[in-house]
Biopython code that builds the backbone (N, CA, C, O; Angstrom):
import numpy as np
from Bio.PDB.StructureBuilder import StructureBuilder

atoms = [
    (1, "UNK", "N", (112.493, 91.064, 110.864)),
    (1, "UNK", "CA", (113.314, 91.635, 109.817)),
    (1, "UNK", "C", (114.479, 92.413, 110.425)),
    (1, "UNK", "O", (115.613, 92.395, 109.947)),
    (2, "UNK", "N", (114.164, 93.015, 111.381)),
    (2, "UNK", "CA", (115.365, 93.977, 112.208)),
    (2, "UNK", "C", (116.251, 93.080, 112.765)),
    (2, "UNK", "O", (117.224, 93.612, 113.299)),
    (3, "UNK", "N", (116.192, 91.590, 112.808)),
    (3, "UNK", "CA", (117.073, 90.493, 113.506)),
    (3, "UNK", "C", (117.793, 90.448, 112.347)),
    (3, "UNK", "O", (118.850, 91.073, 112.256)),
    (4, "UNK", "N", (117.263, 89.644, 111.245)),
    (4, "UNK", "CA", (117.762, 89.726, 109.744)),
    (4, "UNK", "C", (118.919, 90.911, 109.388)),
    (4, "UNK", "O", (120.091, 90.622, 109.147)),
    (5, "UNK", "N", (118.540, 91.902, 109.393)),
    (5, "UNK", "CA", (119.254, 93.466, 109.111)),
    (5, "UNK", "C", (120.324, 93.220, 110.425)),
    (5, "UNK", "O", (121.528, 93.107, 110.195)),
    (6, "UNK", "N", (119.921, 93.165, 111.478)),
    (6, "UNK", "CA", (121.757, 93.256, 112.032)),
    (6, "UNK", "C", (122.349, 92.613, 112.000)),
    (6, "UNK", "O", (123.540, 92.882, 112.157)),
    (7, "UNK", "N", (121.782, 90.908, 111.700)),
    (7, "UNK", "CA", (122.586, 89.919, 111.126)),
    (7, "UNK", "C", (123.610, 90.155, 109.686)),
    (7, "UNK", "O", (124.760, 89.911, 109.321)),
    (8, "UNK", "N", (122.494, 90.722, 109.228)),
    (8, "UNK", "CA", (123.706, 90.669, 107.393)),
    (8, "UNK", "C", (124.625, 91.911, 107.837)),
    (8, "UNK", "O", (125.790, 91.615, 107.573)),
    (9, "UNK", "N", (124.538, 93.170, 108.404)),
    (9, "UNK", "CA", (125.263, 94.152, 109.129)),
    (9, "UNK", "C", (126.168, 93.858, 110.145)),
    (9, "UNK", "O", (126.897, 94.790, 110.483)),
    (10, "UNK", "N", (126.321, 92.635, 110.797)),
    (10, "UNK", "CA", (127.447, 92.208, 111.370)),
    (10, "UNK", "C", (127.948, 91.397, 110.449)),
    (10, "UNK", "O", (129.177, 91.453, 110.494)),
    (11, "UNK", "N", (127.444, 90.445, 109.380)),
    (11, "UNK", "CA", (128.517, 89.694, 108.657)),
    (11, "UNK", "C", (128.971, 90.347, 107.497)),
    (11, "UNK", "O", (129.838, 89.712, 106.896)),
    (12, "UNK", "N", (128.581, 91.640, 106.900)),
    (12, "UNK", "CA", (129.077, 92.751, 106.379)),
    (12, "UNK", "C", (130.475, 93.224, 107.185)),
    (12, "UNK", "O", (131.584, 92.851, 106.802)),
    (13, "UNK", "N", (130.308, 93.958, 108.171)),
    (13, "UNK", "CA", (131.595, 94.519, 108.811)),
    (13, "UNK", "C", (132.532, 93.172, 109.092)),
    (13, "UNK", "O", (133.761, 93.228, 109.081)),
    (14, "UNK", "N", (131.938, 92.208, 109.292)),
    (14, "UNK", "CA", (133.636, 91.088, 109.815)),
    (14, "UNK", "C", (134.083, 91.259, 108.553)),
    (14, "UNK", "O", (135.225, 91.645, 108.306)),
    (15, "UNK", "N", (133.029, 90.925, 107.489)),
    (15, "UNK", "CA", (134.064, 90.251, 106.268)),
    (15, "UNK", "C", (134.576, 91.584, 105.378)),
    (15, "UNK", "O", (135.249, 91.374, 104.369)),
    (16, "UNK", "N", (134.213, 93.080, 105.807)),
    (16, "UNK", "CA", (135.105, 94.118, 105.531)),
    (16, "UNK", "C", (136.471, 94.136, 106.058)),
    (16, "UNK", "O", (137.560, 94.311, 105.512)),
    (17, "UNK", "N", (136.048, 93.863, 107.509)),
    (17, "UNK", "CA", (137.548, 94.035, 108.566)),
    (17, "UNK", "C", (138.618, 92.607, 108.189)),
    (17, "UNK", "O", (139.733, 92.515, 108.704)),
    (18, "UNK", "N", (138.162, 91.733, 107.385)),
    (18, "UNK", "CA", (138.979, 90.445, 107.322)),
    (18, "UNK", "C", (139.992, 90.792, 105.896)),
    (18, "UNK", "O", (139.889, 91.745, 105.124)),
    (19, "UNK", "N", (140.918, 89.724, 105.876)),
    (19, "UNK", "CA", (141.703, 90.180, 105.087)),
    (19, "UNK", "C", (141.206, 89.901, 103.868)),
    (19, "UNK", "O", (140.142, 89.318, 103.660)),
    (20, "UNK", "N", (142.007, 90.333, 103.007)),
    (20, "UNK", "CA", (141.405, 90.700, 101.433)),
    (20, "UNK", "C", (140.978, 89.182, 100.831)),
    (20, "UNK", "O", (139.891, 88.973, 100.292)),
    (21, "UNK", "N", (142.056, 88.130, 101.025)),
    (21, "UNK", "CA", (141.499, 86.905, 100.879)),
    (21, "UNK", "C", (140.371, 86.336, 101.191)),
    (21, "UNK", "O", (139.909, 85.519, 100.395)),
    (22, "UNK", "N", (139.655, 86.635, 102.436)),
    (22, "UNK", "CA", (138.017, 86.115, 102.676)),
    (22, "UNK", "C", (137.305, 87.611, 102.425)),
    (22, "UNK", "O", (136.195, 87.810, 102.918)),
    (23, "UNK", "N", (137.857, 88.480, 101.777)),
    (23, "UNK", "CA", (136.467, 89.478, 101.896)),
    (23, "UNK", "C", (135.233, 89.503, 100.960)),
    (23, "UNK", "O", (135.325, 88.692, 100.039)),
    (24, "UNK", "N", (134.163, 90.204, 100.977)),
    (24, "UNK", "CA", (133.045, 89.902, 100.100)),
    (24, "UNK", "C", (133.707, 90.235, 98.450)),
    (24, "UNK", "O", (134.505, 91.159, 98.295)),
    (25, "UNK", "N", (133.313, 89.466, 97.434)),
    (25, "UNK", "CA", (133.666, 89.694, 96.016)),
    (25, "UNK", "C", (132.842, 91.156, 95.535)),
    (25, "UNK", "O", (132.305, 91.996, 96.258)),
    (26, "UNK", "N", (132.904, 91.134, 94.770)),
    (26, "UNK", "CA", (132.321, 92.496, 94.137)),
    (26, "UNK", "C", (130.748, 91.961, 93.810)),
    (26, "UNK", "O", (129.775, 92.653, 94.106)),
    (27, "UNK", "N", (130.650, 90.873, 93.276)),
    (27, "UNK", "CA", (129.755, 90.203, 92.884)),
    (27, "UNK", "C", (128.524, 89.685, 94.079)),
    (27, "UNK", "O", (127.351, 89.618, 93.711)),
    (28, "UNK", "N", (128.877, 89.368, 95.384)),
    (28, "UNK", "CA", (128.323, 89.233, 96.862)),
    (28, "UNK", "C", (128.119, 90.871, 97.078)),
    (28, "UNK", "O", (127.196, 91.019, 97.880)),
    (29, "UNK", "N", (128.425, 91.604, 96.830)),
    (29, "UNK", "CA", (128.178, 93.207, 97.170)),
    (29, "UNK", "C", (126.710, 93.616, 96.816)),
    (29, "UNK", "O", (125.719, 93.853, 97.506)),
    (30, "UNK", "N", (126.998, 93.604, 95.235)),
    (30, "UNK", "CA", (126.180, 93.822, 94.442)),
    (30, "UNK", "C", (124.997, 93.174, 95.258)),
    (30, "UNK", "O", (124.350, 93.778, 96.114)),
    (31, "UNK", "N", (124.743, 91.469, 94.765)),
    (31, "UNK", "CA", (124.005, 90.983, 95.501)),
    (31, "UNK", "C", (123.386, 91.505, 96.740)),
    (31, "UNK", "O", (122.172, 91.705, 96.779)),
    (32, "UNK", "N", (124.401, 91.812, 98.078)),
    (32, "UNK", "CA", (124.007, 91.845, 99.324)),
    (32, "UNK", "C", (122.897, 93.907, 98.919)),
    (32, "UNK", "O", (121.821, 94.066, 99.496)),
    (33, "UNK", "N", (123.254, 94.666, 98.300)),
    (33, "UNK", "CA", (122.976, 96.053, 97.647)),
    (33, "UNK", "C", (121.227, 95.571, 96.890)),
    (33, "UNK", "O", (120.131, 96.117, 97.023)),
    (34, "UNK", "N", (121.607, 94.472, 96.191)),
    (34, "UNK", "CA", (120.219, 94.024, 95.536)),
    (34, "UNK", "C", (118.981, 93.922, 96.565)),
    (34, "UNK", "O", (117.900, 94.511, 96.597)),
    (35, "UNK", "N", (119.614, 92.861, 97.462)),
    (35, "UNK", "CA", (118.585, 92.440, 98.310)),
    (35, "UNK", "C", (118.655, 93.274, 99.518)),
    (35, "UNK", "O", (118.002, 92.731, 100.409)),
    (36, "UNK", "N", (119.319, 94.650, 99.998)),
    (36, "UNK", "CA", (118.511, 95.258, 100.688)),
    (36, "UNK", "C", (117.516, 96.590, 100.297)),
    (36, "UNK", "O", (117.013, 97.437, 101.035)),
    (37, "UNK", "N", (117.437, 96.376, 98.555)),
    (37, "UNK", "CA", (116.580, 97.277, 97.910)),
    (37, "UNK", "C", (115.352, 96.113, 97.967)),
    (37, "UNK", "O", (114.203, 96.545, 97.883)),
    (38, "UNK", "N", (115.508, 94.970, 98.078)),
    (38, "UNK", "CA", (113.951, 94.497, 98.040)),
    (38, "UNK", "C", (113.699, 94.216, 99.299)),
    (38, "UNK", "O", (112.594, 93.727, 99.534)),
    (39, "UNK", "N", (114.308, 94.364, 100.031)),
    (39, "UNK", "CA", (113.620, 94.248, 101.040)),
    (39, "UNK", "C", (113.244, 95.517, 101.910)),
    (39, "UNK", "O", (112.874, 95.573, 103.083)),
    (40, "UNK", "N", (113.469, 96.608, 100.894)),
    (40, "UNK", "CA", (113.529, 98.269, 101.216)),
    (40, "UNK", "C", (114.411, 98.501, 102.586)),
    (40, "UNK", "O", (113.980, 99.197, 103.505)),
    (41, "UNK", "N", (115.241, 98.075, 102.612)),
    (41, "UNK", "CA", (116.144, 98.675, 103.681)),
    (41, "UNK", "C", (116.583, 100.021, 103.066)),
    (41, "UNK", "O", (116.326, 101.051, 103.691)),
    (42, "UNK", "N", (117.325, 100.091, 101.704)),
    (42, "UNK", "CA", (117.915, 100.915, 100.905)),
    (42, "UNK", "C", (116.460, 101.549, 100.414)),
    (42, "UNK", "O", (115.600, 100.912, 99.805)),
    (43, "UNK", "N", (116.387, 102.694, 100.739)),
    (43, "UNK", "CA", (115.087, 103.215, 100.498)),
    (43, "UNK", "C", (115.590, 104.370, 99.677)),
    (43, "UNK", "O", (115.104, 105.452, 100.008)),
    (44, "UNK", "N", (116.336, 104.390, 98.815)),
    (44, "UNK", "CA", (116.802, 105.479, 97.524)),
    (44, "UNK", "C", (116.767, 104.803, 96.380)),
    (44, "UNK", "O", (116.866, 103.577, 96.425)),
    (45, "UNK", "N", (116.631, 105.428, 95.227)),
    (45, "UNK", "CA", (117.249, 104.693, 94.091)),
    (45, "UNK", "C", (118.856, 105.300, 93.757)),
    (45, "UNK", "O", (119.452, 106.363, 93.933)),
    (46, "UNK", "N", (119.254, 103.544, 92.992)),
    (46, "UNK", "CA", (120.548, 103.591, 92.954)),
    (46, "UNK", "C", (120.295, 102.917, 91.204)),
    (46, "UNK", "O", (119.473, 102.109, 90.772)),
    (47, "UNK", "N", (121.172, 103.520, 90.675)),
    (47, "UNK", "CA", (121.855, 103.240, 89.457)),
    (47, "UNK", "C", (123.569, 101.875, 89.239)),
    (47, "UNK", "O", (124.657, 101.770, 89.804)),
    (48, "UNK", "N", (122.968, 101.258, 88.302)),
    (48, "UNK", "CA", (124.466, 100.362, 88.132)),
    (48, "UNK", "C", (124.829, 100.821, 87.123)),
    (48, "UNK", "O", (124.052, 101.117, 86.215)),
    (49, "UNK", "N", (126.162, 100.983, 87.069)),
    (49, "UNK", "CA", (126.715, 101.473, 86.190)),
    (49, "UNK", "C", (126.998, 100.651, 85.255)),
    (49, "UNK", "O", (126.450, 99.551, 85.330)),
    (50, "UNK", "N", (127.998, 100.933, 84.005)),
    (50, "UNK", "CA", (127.485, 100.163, 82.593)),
    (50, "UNK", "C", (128.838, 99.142, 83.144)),
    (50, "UNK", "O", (128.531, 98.056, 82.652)),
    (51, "UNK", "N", (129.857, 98.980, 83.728)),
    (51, "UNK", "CA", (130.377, 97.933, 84.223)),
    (51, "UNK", "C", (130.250, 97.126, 84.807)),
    (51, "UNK", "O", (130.822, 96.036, 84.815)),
    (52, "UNK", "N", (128.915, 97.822, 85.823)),
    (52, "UNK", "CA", (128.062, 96.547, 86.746)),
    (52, "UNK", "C", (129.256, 96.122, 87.862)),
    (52, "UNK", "O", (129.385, 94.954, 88.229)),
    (53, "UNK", "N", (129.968, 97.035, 88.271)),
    (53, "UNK", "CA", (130.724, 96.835, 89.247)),
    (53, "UNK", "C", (130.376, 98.289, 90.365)),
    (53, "UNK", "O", (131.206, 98.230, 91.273)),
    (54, "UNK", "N", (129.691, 99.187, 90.507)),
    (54, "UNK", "CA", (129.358, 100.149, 91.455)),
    (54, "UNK", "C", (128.142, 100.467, 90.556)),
    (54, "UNK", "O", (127.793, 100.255, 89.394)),
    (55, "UNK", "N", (127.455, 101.359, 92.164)),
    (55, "UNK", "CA", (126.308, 102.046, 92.281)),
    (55, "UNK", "C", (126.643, 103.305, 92.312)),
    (55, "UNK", "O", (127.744, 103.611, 92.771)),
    (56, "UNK", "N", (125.622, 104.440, 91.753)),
    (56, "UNK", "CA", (126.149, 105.768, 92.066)),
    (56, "UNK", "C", (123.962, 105.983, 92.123)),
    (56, "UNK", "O", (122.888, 105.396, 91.990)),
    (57, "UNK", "N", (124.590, 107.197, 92.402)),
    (57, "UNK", "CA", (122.932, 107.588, 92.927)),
    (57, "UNK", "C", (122.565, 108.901, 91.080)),
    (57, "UNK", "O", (123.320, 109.542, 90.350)),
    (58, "UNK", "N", (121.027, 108.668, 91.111)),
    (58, "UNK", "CA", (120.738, 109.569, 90.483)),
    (58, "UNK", "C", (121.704, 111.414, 90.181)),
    (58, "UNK", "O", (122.339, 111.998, 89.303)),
    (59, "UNK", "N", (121.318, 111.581, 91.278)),
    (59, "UNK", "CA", (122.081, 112.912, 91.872)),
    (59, "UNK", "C", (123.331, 113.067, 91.579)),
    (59, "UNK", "O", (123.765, 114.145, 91.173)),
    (60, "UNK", "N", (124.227, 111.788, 91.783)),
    (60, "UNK", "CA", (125.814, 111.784, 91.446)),
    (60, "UNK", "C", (125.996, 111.850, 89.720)),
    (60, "UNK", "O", (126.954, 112.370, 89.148)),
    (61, "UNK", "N", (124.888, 111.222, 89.094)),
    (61, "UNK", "CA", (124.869, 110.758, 87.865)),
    (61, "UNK", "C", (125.237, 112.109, 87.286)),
    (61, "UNK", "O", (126.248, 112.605, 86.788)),
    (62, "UNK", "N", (123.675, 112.600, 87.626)),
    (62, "UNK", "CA", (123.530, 113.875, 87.697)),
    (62, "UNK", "C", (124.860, 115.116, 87.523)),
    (62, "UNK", "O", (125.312, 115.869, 86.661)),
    (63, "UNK", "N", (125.055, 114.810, 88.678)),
    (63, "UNK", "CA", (126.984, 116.182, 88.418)),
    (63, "UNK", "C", (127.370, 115.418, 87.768)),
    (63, "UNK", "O", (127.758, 116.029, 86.772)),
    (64, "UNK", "N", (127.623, 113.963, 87.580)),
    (64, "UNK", "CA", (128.917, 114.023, 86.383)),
    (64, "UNK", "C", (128.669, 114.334, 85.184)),
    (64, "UNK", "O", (129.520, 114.729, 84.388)),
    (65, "UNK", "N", (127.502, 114.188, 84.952)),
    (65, "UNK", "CA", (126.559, 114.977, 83.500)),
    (65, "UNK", "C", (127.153, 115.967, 83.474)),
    (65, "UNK", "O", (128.009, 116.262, 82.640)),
    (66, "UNK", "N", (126.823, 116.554, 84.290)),
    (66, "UNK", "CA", (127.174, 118.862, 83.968)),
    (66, "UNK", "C", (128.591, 118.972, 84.083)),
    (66, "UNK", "O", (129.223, 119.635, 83.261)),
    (67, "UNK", "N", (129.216, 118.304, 85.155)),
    (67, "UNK", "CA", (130.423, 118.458, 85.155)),
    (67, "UNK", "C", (131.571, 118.028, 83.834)),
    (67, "UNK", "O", (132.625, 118.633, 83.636)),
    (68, "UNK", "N", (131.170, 117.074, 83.177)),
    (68, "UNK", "CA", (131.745, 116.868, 81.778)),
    (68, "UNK", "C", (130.923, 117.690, 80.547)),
    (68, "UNK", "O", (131.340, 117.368, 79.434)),
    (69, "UNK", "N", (130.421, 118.151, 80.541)),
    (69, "UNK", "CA", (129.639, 119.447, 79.673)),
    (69, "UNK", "C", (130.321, 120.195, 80.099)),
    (69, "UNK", "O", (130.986, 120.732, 79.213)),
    (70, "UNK", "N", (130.615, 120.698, 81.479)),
    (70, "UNK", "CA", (131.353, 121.683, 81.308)),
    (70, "UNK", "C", (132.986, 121.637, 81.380)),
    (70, "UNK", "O", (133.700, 122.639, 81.424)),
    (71, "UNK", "N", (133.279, 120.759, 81.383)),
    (71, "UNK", "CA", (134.967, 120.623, 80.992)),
    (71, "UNK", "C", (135.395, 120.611, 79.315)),
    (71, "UNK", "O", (136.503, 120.670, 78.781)),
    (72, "UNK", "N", (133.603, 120.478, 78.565)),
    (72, "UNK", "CA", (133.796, 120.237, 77.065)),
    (72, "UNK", "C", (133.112, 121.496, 76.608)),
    (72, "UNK", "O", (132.800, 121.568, 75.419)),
    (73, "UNK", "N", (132.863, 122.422, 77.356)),
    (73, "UNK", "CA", (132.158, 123.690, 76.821)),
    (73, "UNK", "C", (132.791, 124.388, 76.737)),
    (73, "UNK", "O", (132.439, 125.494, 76.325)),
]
sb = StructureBuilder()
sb.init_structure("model")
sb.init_model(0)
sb.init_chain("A")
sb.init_seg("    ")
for serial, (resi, resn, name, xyz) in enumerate(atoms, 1):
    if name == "N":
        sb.init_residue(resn, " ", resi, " ")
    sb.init_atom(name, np.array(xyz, "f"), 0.0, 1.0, " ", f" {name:<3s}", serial, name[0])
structure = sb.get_structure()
């Protein structure tokens, strides 16, 4: 599995460092985010947001909760 993991972690960083034309879609993200929660690499929970285009963590959810309560209080 640790062969696996630096494999998808080197074809992660090329296709960050490549130009915008070959880089991963939003949609391969997600995906590549999916499958290192099942395979517990990602050992947190993560939230998708209602666009289904980013992750934010409990915790982040969290402040933006209080933080818009309190911009409306």
């Amino acid at each position: 599995m640790d062969e696996e993991l630096l494999e998808l972690q080197r074809q992660f960083e090329f296709a960050q460092q490549a130009k915008s034309s070959i880089r991963l879609s939003e949609r391969n993200v997600i995906e590549l985010v999916q499958k290192f929660q099942e395979l517990q690499i990602i050992d947190f929970e993560l939230l998708l947001t209602t666009s289904g285009k980013e992750y934010i963590t409990p915790e982040q959810s969290r402040s933006e909760i209080v933080s818009e309560i309190n911009e409306r209080s």
